[in-house]
C-alpha positions as CSV (number, residue, x, y, z in Angstrom):
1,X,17.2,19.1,8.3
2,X,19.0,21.1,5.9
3,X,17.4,21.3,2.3
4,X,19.6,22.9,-0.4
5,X,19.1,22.6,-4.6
6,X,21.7,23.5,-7.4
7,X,21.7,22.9,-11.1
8,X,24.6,21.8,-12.6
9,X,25.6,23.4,-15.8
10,X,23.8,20.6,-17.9
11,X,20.4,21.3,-16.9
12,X,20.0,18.7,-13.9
13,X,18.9,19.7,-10.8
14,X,19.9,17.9,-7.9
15,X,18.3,18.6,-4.6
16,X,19.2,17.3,-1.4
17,X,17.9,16.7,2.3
18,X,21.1,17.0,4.7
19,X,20.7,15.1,8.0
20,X,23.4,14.2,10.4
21,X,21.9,11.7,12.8
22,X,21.2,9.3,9.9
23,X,23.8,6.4,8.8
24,X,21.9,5.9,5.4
25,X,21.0,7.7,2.5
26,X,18.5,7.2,-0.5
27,X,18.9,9.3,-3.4
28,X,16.8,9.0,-6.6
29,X,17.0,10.0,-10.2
30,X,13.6,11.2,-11.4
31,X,12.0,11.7,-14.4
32,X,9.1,13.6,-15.5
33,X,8.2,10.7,-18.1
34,X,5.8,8.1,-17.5
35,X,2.6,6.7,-20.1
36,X,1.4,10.2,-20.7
37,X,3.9,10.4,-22.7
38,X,4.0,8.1,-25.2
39,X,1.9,7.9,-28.7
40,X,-0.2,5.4,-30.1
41,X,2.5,3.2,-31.0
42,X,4.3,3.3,-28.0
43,X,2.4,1.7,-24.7
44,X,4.3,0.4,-22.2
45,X,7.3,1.7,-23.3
46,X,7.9,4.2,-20.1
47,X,8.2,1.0,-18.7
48,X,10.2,-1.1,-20.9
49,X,13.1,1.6,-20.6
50,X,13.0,1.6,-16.8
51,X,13.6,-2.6,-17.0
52,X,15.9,-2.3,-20.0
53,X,17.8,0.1,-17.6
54,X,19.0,-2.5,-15.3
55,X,19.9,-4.9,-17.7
56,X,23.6,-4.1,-18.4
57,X,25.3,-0.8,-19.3
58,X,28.9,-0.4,-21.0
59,X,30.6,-0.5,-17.6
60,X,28.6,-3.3,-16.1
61,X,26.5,-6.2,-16.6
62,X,23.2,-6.5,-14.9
63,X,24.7,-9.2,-12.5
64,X,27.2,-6.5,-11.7
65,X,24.6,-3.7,-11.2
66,X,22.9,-5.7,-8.5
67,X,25.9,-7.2,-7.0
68,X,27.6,-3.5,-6.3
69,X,25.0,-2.9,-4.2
70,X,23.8,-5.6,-2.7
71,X,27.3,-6.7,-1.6
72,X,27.8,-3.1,0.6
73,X,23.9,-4.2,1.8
74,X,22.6,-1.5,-0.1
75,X,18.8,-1.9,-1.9
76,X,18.2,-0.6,-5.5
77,X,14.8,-0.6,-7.7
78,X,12.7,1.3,-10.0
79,X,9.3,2.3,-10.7
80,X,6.8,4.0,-13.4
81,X,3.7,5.7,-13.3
82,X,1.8,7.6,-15.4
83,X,3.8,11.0,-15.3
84,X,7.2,9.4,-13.5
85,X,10.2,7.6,-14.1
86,X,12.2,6.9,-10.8
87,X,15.4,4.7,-10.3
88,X,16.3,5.1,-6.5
89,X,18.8,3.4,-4.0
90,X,19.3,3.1,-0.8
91,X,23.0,2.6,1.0
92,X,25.1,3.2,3.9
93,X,26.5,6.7,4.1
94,X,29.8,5.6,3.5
95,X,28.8,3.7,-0.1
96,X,26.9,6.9,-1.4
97,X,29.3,7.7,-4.2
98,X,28.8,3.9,-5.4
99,X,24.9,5.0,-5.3
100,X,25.5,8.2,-7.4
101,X,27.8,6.1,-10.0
102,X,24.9,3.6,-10.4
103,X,22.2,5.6,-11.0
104,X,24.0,7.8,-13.2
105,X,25.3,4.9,-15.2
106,X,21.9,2.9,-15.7
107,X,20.2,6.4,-17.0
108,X,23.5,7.2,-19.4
109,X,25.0,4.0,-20.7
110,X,22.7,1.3,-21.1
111,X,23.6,-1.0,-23.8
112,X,19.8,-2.7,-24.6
113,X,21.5,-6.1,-26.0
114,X,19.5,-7.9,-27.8
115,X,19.6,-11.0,-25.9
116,X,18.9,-9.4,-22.4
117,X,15.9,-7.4,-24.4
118,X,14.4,-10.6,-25.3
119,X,14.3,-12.2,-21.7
120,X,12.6,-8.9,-20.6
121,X,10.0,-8.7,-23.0
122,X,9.0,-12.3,-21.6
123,X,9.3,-11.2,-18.3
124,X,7.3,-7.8,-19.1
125,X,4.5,-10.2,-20.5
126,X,4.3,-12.4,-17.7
127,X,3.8,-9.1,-15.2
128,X,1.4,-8.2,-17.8
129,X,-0.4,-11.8,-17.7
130,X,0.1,-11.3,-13.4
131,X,-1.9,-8.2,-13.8
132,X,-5.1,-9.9,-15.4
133,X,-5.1,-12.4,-13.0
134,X,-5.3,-10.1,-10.1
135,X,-8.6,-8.4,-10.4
136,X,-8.1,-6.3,-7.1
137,X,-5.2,-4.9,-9.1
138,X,-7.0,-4.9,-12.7
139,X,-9.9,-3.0,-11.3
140,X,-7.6,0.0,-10.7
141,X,-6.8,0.1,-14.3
142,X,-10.1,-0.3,-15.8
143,X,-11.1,2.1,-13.7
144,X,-8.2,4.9,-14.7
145,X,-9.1,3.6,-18.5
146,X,-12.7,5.2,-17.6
147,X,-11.5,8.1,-15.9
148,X,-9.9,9.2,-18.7
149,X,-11.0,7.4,-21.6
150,X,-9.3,8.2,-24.9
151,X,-6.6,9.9,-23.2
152,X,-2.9,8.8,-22.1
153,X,-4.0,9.2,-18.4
154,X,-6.6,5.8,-19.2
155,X,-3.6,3.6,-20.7
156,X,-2.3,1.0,-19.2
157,X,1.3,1.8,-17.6
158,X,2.8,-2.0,-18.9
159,X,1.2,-1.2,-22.1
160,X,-0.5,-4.9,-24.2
161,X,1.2,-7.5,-24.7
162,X,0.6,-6.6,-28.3
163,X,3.1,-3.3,-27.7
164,X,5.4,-4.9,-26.1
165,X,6.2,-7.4,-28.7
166,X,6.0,-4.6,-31.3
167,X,9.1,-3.0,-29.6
168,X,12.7,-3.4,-30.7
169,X,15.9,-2.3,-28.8
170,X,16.4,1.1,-31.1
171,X,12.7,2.2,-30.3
172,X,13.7,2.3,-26.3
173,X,17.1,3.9,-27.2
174,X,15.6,6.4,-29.4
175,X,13.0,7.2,-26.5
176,X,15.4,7.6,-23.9
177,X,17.0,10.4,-26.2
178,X,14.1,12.5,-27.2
179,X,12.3,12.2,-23.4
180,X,15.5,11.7,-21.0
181,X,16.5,15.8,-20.8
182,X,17.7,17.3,-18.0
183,X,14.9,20.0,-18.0
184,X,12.7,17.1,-16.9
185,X,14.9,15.4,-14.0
186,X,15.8,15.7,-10.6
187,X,18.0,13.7,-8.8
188,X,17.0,13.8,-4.9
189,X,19.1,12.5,-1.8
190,X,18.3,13.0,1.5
191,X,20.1,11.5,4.5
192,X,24.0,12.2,6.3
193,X,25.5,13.9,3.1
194,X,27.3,17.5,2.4
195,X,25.7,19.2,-0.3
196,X,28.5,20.5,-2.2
197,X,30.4,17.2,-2.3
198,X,27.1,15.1,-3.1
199,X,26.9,17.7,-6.5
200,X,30.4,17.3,-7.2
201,X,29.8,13.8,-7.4
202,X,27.2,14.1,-9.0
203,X,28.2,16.6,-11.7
204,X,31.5,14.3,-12.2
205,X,29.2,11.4,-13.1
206,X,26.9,12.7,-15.5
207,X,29.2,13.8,-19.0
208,X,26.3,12.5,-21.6
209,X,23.3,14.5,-19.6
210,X,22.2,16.9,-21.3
211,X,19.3,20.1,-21.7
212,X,17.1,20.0,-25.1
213,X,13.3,20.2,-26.0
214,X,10.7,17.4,-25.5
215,X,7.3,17.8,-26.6
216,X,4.9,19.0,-24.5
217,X,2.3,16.9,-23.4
218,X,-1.5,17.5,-24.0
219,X,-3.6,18.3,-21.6
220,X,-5.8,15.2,-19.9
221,X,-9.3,15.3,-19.3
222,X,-11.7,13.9,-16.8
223,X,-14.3,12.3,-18.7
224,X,-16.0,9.2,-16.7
225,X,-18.4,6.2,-17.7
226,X,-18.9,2.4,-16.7
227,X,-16.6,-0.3,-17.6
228,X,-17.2,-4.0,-16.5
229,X,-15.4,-7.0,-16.8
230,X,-17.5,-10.1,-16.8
231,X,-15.1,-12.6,-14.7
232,X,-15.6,-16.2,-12.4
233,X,-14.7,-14.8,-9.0
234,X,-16.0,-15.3,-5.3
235,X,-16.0,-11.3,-5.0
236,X,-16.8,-8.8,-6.8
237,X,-13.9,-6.1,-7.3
238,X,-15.6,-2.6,-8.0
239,X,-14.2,1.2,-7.8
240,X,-16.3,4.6,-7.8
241,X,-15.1,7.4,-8.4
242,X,-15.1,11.2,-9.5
243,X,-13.2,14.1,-11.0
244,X,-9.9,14.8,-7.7
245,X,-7.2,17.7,-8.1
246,X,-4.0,18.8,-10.1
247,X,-1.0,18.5,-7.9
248,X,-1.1,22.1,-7.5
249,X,-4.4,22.8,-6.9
250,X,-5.5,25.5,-4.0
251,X,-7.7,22.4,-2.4
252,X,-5.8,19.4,-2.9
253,X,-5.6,19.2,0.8
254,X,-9.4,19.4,1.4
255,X,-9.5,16.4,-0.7
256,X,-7.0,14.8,1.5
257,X,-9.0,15.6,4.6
258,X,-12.3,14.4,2.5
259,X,-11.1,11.0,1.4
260,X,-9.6,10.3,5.0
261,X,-13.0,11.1,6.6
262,X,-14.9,8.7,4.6
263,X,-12.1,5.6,4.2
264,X,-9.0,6.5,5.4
265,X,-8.6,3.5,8.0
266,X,-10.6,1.9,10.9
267,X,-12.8,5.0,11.9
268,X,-13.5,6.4,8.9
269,X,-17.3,6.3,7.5
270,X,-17.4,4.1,5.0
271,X,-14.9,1.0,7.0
272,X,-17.6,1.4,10.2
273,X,-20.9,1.5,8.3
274,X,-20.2,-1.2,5.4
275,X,-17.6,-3.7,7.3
276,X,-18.1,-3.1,10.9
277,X,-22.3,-2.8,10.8
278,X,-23.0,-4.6,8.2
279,X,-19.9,-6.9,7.7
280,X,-19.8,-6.9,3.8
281,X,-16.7,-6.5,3.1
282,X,-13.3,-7.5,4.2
283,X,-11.5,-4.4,2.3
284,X,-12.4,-1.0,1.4
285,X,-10.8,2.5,1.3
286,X,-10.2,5.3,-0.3
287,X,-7.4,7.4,-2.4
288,X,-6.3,10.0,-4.8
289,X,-4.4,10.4,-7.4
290,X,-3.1,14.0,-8.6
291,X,-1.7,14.6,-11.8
292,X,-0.4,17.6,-13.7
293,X,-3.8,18.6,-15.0
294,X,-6.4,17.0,-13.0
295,X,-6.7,14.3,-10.8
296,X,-9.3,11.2,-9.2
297,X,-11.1,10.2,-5.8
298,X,-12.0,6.7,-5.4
299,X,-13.3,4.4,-3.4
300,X,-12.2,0.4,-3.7
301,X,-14.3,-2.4,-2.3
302,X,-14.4,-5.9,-2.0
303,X,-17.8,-8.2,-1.9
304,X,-19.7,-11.2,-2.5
305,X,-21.5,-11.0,-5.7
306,X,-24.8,-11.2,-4.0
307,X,-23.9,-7.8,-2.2
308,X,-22.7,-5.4,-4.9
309,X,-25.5,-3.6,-5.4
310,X,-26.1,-2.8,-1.9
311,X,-22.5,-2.0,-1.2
312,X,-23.1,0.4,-4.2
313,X,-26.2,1.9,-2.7
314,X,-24.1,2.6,0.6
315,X,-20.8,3.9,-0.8
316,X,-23.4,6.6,-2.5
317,X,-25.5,7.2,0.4
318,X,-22.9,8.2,2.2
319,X,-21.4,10.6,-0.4
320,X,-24.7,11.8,0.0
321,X,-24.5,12.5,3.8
322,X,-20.7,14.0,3.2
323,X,-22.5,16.8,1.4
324,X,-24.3,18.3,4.2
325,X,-23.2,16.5,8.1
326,X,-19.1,16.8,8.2
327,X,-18.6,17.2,12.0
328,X,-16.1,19.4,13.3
329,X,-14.7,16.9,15.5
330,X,-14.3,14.3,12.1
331,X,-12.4,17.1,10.5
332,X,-10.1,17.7,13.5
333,X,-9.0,13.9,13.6
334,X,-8.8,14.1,10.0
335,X,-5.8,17.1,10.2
336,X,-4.3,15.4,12.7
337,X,-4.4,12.0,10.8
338,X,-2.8,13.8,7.7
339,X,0.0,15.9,10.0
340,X,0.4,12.5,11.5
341,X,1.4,10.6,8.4
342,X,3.3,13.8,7.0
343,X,6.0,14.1,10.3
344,X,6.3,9.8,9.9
345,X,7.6,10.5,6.6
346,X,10.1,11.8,8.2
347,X,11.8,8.9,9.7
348,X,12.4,7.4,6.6
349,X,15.3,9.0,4.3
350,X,13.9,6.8,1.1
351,X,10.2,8.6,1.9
352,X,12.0,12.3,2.4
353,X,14.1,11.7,-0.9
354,X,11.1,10.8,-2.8
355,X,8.7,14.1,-1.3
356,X,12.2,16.1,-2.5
357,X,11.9,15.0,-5.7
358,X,7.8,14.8,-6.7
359,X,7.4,18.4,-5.1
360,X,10.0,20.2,-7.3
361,X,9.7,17.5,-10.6
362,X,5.8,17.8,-10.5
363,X,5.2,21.0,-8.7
364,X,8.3,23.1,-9.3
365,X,9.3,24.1,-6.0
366,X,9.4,22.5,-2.2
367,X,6.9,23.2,0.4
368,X,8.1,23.2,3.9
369,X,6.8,21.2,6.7
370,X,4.9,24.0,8.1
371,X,3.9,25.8,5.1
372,X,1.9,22.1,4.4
373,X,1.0,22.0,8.3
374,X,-0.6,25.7,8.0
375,X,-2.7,24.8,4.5
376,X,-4.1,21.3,6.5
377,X,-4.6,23.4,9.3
378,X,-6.3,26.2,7.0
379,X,-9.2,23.4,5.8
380,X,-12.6,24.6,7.4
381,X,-16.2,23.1,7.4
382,X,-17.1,25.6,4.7
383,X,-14.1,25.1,2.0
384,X,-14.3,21.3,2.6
385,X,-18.1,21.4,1.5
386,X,-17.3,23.1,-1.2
387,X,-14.8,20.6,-2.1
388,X,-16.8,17.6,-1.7
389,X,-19.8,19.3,-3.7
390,X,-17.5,19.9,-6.1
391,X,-15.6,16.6,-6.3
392,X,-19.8,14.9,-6.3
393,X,-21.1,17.4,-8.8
394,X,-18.6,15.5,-11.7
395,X,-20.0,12.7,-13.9
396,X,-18.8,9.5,-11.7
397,X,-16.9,6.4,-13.0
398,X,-17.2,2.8,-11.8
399,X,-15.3,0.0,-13.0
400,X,-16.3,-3.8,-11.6
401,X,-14.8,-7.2,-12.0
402,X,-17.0,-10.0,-11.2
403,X,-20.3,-12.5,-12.4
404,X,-22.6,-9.2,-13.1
405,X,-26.1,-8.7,-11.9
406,X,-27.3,-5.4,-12.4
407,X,-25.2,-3.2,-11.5
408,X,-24.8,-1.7,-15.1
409,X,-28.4,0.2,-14.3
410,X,-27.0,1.5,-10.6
411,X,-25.0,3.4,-12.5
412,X,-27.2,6.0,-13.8
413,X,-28.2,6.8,-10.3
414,X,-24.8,7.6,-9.2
């Protein structure tokens, strides 16, 4: 493994992740835009932009983008979240300057025709209509709209359907040129490449990037509540939750070894004591999400209506019991869990390129393996109580889908 980072002259960094036993490699161009970003008037539009970028650019038409690298059996997509824009492919190492060309072309010359913009906006809708019929995935965002109510953290990544008609081709144009700077991208590759050739490349394909000012983003806060969403379903789809960690905070790994402990797979607390016991559910788990300023820990659960108040009364009780009886032996499968799934990452050149990229984008520099090994390590009994009185001691959110009951009034005891 061989990590080496240059910036080119116009501001983009590049950073890449040589290794020689590989025959592929996945290189990504990231952006530090996602939904935070945008105003009022703007939802979704992170979004829009990332489909509009794949619909035909001055050198090729959207047939032509997927065919070039589909036909050397090469994989391309994209995604947004709330603080990221990524376009990524994955190809032979023989086929990486067709990658570099792509990429670089979809994020510089995009056309936005009309025509191809109007068959998007339909198909943005109809994810958007997807979305509200899938209350295991809707419960996720009613939940972040909680979290952060009132702020750009608790909007909706596809925006309404309302924004999205709003929108006109010189709207996602004019965004691309007042967000896309190179003082807020990375491109990452990792697999058998050289460095200095991989820049060239690189710096030979990108004439219209460019360095200037974008406005700096507010700061988001954790604020919390109950949100419910009255719908006919056989289960009912509910999420608690409480205040996480920034990306760069001292503890973020506590939190790691917190949320694995109490649903992070088979063993944890939470799977043995509401599915295996009791068999109430046929899903539940936990996660985090880090962000620039602050972050969430949440637990996602699946039920008959019947049993949503006692799932409730569980999920707390043993938040409750987190508090005060963490053994040492749950802790020490934990750090090995987390070192587990850390070295896995490394068999996969797309999961390398995209660690590259979110550590120096959204932390602004690249910790190595064993730095990360020594800070899991590090997490004792006494800093992870701390953490999890800490994480418990924030007002909590909990977002359900489902016929009701009374689960409104469990929500003061939380």
């Amino acid at each position: 493994m061989s990590i080496k980072k240059t910036e080119l002259d116009n501001g983009l960094s590049v950073v890449t992740d040589g290794i020689e036993s590989f025959q592929t490699v996945s290189l990504g161009m990231f952006v530090n835009v996602g939904s935070v970003n945008e105003n009022e008037k703007q939802g979704g539009i992170s979004h829009f932009l990332e489909h509009m970028a794949f619909k035909g650019t001055s050198k090729r038409s959207a047939l032509q983008i997927s065919h070039a690298i589909e036909s050397v059996g090469g994989f391309i997509n994209a995604y947004t979240s709330k603080e990221v824009t990524a376009f990524h492919v994955k190809v032979l190492k023989d086929n990486v300057d067709l990658a570099i060309d792509i990429v670089t072309d979809i994020v510089q010359n995009s056309t936005f025709d009309e025509i191809e913009f109007e068959k998007e906006r339909g198909v943005i809708i109809q994810e958007i209509h997807q979305l509200n019929d899938a209350p295991d995935d809707l419960v996720f965002d009613m939940f972040q709209e909680k979290c952060f109510d009132n702020e750009r953290l608790g909007t909706q990544i596809l925006g309404s359907e309302e924004d999205i008609l709003s929108f006109k081709p010189e709207n996602i144009r004019e965004y691309l040129d007042t967000q896309y700077s190179t003082n807020s991208m990375v491109l990452s590759a990792s697999g058998n490449l050289d460095h200095d050739e991989f820049c060239r490349l690189v710096d030979e394909s990108t004439p219209k990037m460019r360095a200037f000012e974008t406005d700096v983003v507010e700061k988001q806060t954790y604020k919390g509540g109950f949100i419910f969403k009255k719908k006919e379903l056989e289960q009912t789809h509910l999420v608690i939750g409480f205040e996480g960690m920034s990306h760069t905070h001292e503890n973020k790994f506590d939190l790691c070894a917190m949320s694995t402990i109490l649903g992070g797979g088979m063993s944890s607390r939470l799977f043995q004591e509401i599915r295996e016991k009791r068999g109430w559910v046929y899903s539940i788990s936990s996660f985090i999400s880090n962000y620039r300023d602050t972050g969430i820990f949440g637990v996602y659960a699946a039920c008959e209506d019947s049993k949503a108040r006692e799932v409730i009364e569980v999920i707390k009780d043993e938040f409750e019991k987190s508090k005060f009886d963490i053994k040492e032996e749950e802790l020490n499968k934990a750090k090995i869990q987390l070192k587990a799934s850390l070295l896995m990452g490394l068999e996969s050149s797309s999961a390398r390129m995209e660690r590259l990229a979110n550590q120096y984008l959204l932390q602004g520099r690249l910790n190595s393996l064993d730095q990360i090994s020594e800070k899991i390590e590090a997490i004792s009994l006494a800093s992870l109580k701390c953490v999890v009185e800490k994480v418990f001691a924030s007002k909590p959110t909990l977002a359900v889908i489902g016929n009701g009951g009374d689960i409104e009034k469990l929500y003061d005891t939380l």
